[in-house]
C-alpha positions as CSV (number, residue, x, y, z in Angstrom):
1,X,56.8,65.9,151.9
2,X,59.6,63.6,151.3
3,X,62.1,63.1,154.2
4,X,65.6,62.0,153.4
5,X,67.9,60.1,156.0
6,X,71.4,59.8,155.0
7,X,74.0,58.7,157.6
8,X,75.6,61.8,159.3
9,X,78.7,61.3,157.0
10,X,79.2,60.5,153.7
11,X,83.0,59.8,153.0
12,X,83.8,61.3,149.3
13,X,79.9,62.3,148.4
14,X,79.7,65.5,146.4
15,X,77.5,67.2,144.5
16,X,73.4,66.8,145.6
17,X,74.3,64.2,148.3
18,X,77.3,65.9,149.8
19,X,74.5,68.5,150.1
20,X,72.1,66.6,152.1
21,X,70.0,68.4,155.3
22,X,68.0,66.9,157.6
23,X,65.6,69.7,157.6
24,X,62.2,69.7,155.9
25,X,62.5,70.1,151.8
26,X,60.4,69.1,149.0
27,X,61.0,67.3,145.4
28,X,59.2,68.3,142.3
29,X,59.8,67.3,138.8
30,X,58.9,67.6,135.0
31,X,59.1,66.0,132.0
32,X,58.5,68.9,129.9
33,X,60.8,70.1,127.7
34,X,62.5,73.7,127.8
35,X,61.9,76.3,128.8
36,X,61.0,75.2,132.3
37,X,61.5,78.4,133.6
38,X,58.0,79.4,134.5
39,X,56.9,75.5,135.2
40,X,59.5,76.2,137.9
41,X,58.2,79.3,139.1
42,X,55.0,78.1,139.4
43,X,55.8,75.1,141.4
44,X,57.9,77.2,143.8
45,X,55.2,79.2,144.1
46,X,53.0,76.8,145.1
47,X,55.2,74.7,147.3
48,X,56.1,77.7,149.5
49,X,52.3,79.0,149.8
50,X,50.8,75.8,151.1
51,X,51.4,73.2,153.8
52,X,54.6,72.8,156.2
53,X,57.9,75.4,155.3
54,X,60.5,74.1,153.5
55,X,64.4,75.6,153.3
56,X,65.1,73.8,149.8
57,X,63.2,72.5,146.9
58,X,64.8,70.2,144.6
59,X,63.4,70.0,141.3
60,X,64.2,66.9,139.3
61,X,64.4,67.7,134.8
62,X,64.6,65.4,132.5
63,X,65.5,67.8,129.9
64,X,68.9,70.8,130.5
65,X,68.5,73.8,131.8
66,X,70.9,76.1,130.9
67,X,73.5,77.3,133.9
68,X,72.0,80.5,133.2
69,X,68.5,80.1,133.8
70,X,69.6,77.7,136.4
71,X,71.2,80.8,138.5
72,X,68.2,82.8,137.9
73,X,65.6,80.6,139.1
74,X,68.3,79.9,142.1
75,X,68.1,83.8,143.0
76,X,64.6,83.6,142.4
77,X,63.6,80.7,145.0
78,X,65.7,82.7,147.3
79,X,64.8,86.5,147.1
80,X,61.1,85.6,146.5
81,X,60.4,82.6,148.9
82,X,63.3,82.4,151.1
83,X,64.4,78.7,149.8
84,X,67.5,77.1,148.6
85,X,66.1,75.3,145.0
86,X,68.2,72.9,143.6
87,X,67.8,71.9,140.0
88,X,69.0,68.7,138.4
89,X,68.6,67.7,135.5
90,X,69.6,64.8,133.6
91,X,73.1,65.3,133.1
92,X,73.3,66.6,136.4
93,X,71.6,63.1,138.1
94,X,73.5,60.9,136.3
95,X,76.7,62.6,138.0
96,X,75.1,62.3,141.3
97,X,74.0,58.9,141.0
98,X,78.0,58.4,140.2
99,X,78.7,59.8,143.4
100,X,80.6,57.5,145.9
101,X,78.2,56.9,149.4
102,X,75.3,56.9,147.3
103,X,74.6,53.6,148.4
104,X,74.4,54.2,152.3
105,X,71.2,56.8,151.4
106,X,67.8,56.0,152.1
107,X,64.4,58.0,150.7
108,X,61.4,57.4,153.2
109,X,57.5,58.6,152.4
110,X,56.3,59.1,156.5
111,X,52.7,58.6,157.0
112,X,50.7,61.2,158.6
């Protein structure tokens, strides 16, 4: 499970950072290109199953997904597993990684 700290406030940060929580929440990803839609089912699926609860899954593209399907799997993650999914793809990582702050946030891996 990846942790993120981020200092309690981030002056001008939007978007994915602005965002932040320091509860539980888990990454996934894909390279695959569209549709994603089930790829992201099944990984929510998955992810809320197994292991420790989560409250939001952020799942990383590297190819668009439409607003459309975005909302979908959005109402999905939350009427199915009870989680807040956040997707980002490229276009939308680039414009966080624009974000002002950015630079004061720190990823950490614990060990258990």
């Amino acid at each position: 499970m990846l942790q993120r700290l981020l200092e309690p406030k981030l002056p001008g940060a939007g978007g994915f950072i602005g965002g932040a929580t320091t509860r539980p929440w888990v990454m996934a990803a894909s390279v695959r290109k569209a549709p994603l839609d089930q790829k992201i089912r099944t990984d929510l699926r998955l992810i809320c199953s197994k292991g420790t609860p989560v409250e939001r899954v952020a799942f990383f593209a590297a190819y668009e997904v439409p607003v459309a399907n975005r909302h979908g799997l959005q109402e999905h993650a939350r009427g199915t597993h009870g989680v807040d999914l956040e997707i980002l793809d490229g276009q939308a990582v680039s414009h966080s990684l624009s974000q002002a702050g950015l630079p004061n946030a720190t990823w950490t891996f614990p060990q258990r």
